[in-house]
C-alpha positions as CSV (number, residue, x, y, z in Angstrom):
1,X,-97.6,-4.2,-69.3
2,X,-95.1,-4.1,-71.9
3,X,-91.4,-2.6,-71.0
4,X,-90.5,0.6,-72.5
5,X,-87.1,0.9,-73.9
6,X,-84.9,3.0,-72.3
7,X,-81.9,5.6,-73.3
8,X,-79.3,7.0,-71.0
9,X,-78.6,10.7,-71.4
10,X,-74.9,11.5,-69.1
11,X,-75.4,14.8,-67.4
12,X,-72.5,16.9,-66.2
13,X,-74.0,19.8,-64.2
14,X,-73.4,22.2,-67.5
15,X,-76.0,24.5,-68.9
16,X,-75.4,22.8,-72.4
17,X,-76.4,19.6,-70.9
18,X,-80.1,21.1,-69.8
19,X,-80.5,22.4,-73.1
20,X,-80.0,18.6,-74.3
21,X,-82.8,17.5,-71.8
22,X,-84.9,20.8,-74.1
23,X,-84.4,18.9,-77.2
24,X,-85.2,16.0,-75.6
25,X,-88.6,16.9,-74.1
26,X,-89.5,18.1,-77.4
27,X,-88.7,15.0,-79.7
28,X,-92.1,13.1,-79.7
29,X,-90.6,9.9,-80.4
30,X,-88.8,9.7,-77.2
31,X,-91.6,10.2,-74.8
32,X,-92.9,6.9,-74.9
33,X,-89.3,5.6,-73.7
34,X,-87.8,5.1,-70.0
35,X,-84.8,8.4,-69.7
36,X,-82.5,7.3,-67.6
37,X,-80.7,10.8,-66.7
38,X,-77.4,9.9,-65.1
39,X,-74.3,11.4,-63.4
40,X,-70.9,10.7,-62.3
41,X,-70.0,12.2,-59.0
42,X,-66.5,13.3,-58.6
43,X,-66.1,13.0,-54.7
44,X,-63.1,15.7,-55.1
45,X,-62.7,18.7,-57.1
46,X,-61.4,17.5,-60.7
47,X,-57.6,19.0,-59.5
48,X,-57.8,16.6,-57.2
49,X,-56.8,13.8,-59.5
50,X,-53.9,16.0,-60.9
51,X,-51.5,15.9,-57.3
52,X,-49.2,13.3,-57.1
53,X,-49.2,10.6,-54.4
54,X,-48.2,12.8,-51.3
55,X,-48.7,15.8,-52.6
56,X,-50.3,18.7,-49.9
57,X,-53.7,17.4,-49.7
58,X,-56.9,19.2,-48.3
59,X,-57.9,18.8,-44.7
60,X,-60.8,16.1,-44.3
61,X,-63.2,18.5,-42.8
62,X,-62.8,20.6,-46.4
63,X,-63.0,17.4,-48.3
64,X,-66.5,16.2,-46.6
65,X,-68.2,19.6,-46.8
66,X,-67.0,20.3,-50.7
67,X,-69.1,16.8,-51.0
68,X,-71.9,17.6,-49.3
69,X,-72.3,21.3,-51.6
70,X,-71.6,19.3,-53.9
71,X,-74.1,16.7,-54.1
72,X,-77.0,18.8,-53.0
73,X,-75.9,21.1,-55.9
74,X,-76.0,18.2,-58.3
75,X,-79.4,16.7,-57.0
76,X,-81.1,20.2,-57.6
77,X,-79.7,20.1,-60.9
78,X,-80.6,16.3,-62.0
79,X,-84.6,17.2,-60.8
80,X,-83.9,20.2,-62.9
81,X,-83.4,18.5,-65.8
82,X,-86.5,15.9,-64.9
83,X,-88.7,18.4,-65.0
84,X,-87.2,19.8,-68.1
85,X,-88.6,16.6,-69.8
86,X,-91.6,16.0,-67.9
87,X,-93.2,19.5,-69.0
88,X,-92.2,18.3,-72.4
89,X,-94.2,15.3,-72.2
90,X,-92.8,12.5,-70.9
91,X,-94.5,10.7,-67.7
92,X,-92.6,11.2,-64.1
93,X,-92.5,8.0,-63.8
94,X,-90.5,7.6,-66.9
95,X,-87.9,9.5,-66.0
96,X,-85.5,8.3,-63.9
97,X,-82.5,10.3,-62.2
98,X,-79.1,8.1,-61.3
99,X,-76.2,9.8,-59.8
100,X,-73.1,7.3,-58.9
101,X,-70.0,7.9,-57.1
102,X,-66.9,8.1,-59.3
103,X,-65.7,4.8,-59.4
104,X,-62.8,4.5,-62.9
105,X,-63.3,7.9,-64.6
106,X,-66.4,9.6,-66.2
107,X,-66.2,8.5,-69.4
108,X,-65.6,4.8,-68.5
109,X,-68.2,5.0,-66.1
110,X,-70.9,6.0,-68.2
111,X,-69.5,3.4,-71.0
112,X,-70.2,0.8,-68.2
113,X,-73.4,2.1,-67.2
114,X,-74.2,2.1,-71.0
115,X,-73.5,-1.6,-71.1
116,X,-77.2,-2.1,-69.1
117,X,-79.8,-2.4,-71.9
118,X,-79.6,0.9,-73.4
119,X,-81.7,1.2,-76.7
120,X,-79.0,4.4,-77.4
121,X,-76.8,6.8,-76.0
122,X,-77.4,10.9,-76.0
123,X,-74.4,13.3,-75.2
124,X,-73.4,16.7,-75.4
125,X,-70.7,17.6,-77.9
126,X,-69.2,19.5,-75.0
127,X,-69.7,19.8,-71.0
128,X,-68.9,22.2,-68.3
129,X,-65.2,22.3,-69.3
130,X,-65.8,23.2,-72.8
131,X,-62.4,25.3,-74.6
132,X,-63.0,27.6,-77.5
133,X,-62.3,26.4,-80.7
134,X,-62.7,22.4,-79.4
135,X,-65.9,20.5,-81.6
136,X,-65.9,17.7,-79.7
137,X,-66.0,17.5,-75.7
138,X,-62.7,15.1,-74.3
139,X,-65.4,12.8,-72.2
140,X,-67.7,13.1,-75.7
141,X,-64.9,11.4,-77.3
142,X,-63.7,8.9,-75.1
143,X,-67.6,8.0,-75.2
144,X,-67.4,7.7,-79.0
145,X,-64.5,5.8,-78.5
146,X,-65.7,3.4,-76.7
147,X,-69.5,3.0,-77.6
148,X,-68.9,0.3,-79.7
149,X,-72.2,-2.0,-78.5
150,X,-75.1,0.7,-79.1
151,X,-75.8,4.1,-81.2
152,X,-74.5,7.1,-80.3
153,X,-76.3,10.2,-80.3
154,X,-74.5,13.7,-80.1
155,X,-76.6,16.2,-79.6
156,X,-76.5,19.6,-82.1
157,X,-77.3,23.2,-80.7
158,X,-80.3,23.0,-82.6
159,X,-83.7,21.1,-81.4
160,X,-83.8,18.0,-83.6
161,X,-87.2,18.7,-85.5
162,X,-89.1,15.7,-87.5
163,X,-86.8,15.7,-90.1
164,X,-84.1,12.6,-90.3
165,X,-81.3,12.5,-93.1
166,X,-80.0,9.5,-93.2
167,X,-76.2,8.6,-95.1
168,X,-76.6,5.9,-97.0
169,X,-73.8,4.4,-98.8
170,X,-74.9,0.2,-99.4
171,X,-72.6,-0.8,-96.1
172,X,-73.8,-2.8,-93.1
173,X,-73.4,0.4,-91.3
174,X,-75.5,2.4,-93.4
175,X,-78.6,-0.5,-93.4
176,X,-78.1,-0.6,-89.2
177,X,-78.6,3.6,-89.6
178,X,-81.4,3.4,-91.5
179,X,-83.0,0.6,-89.2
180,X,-82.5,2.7,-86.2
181,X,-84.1,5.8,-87.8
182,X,-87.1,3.9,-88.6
183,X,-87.9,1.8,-85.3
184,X,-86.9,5.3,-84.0
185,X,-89.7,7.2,-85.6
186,X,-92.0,4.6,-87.2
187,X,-94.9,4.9,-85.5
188,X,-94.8,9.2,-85.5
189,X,-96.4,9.9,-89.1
190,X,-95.3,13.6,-88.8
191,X,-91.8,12.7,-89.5
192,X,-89.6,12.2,-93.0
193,X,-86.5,10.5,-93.9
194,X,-84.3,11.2,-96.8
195,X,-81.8,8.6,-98.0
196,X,-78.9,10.3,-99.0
197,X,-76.1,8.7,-101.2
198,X,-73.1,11.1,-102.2
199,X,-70.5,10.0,-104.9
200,X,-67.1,11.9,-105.7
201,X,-66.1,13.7,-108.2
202,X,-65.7,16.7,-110.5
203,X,-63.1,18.9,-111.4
204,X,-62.7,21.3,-108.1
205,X,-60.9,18.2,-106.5
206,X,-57.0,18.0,-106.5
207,X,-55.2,16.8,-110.2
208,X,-53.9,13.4,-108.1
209,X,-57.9,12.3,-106.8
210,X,-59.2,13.0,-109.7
211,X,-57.4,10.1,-111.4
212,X,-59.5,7.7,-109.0
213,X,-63.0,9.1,-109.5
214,X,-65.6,7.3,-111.8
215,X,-65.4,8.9,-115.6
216,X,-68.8,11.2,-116.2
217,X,-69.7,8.4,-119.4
218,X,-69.6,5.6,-116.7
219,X,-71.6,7.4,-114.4
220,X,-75.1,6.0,-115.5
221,X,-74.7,2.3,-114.0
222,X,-73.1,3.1,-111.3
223,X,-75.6,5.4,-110.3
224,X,-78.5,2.8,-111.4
225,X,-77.0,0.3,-109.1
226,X,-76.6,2.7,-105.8
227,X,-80.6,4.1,-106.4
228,X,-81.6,0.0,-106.7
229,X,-80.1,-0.7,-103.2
230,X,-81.7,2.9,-101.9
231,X,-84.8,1.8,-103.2
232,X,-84.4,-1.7,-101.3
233,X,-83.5,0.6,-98.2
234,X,-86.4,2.8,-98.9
235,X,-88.8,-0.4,-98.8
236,X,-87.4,-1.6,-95.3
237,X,-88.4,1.7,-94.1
238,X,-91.8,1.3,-95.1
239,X,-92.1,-2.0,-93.9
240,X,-91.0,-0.2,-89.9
241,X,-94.3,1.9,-90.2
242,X,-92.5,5.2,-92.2
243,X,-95.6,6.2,-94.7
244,X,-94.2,6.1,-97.9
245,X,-94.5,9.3,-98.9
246,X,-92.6,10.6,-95.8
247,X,-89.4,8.5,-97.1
248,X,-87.6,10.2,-100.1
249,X,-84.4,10.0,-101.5
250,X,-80.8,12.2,-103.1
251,X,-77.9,11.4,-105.2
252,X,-75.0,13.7,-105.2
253,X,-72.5,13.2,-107.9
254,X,-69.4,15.0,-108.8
255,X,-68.8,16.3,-104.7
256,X,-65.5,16.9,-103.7
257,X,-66.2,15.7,-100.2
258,X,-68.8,13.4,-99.1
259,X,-68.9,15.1,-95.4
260,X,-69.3,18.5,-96.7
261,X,-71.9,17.6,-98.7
262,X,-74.7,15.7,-96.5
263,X,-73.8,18.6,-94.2
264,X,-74.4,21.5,-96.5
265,X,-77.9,19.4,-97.1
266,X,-78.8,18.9,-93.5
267,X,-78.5,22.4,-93.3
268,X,-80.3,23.8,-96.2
269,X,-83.4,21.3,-95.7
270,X,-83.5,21.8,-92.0
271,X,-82.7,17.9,-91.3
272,X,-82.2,18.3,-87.6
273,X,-80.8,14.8,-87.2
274,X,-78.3,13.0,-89.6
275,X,-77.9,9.1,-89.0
276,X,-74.7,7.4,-90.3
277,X,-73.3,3.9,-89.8
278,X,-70.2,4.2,-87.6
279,X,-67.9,3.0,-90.6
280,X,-68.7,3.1,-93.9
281,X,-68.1,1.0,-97.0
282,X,-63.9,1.6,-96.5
283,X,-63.7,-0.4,-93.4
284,X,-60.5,0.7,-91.7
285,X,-60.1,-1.6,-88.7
286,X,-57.2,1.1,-87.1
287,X,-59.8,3.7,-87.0
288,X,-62.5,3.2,-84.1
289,X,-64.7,5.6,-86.9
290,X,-65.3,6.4,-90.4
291,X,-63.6,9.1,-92.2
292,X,-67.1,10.5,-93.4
293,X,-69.1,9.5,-90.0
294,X,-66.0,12.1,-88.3
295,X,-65.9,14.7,-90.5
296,X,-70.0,14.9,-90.0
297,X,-70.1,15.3,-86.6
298,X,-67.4,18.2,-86.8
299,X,-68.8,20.2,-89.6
300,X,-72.9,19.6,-88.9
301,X,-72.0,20.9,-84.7
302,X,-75.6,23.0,-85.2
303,X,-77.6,19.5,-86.1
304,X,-77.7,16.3,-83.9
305,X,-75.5,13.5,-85.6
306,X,-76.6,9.6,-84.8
307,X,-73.5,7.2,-85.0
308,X,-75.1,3.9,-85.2
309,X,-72.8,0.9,-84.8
């Protein structure tokens, strides 16, 4: 019997996190995967790890039965969120529930846990100790950081539909985004793809950029070479199973910012996932992501955004 792939979903106790497991159960592709749903156990209360070395500690008798509430609260919660998915579709037995004991920090944990054959990664943008006016969760971003080795999904408020929009700019990162999109959904012929290339320009940008954009009368080859590599893209996608009528493609011209744009699209075309490489053609080896790839995930929070690295 062959192996199912598997993806690891970190789960932190939060309401935000069950609705992830929602959008989960409903996503048809995944149900022929192996969830792994996983959580670190803090064996104190998180201000425990604020005292300083001999600072007043709690008694041991307080200690053990916080634990015990604890866990029991947790388990409840991680079956919860099994069920979540199996009403959605998937089988029990694909569904697997893993709580470990906090061993260097939640985010490093699940970046070690991650490290065990994971096809991907899904996370909440932020957990049970959201702040207002914060995009990204700190664990969500130490996971970014770090996720280096597999793609990165971070869940949107929104349930992630059949539509895929994938960024596509000609870079290694773009072509390992649009792979993953379509071993992701090739067999499902009830789902698109758009391939989505966004160039820079026009007058609303500021006097100094608009020295370094393209001319409008040199337009025409550039924009003939960008739609011969989409098309190439667009072919590879067939060849994964995507009907070729189900994979279309977009070129933006004159947009004063690449981000803003492939968001403003997602949005209007009800693309509930967007796809990018993790770095795009302006490799920056300082920056552990791309300019665009960051901007994305803090202006489309209502869609799910795929980092693929």
């Amino acid at each position: 019997m062959k192996k199912r792939r598997k993806f690891l979903v970190p789960l932190d106790g939060s309401e935000r996190a069950l609705m992830v497991c929602r959008h989960l159960a409903s996503f048809a592709p995944l149900r022929s995967m192996h969830a792994v749903l996983f959580h670190v156990f803090s064996r104190y209360p998180e201000a425990h790890y604020d005292l300083a070395s001999g600072a007043l500690q709690p008694s041991g008798t307080l200690q053990r039965s916080w634990r015990s509430e604890q866990l029991r609260q947790m388990e409840d919660y991680m079956q919860l969120a099994k069920r979540l998915l199996v009403s959605g579709g998937f089988p029990e037995a694909a569904v697997e529930i893993r709580i470990q004991k906090r061993l260097n920090g939640v985010a490093r944990d699940i970046l070690r846990e991650a490290r065990s054959d994971y096809e991907f990664v899904v996370i909440r943008r932020r957990g049970m100790g959201a702040l207002a006016g914060m995009i990204v969760g700190s664990v969500t971003l130490k996971v970014l950081q770090g996720l280096t080795f597999a793609p990165l999904m971070i869940a949107g408020r929104k349930a992630p539909g059949n539509r895929l929009l994938v960024g596509f700019d000609g870079s290694p990162g773009a072509m390992h985004a649009l792979k993953f999109a379509g071993r992701l959904v090739g067999p499902h012929p009830e789902f698109e793809i758009c391939l989505m290339h966004v160039l820079r320009g026009g007058n609303a940008a500021r006097p100094e950029l608009r020295r370094a954009f393209i001319p409008e009368e040199q337009l025409a080859p550039v924009r003939e070479n960008i739609m011969r590599r989409i098309e190439t893209a667009r072919s590879q996608l067939v060849a994964l199973g995507i009907a070729p009528e189900r994979v279309t493609t977009r070129f933006v011209s004159g947009a004063v910012s690449r981000a803003a744009e492939i968001a403003k699209y997602a949005e209007a075309e009800s693309y509930g996932i967007i796809v990018l490489g993790r770095r795009g053609v302006s490799r920056v080896r300082d920056f552990f992501i791309g300019r665009v790839t960051n901007k994305v995930v803090h202006l489309a929070r209502d869609r799910s955004v795929c980092i693929v690295h």
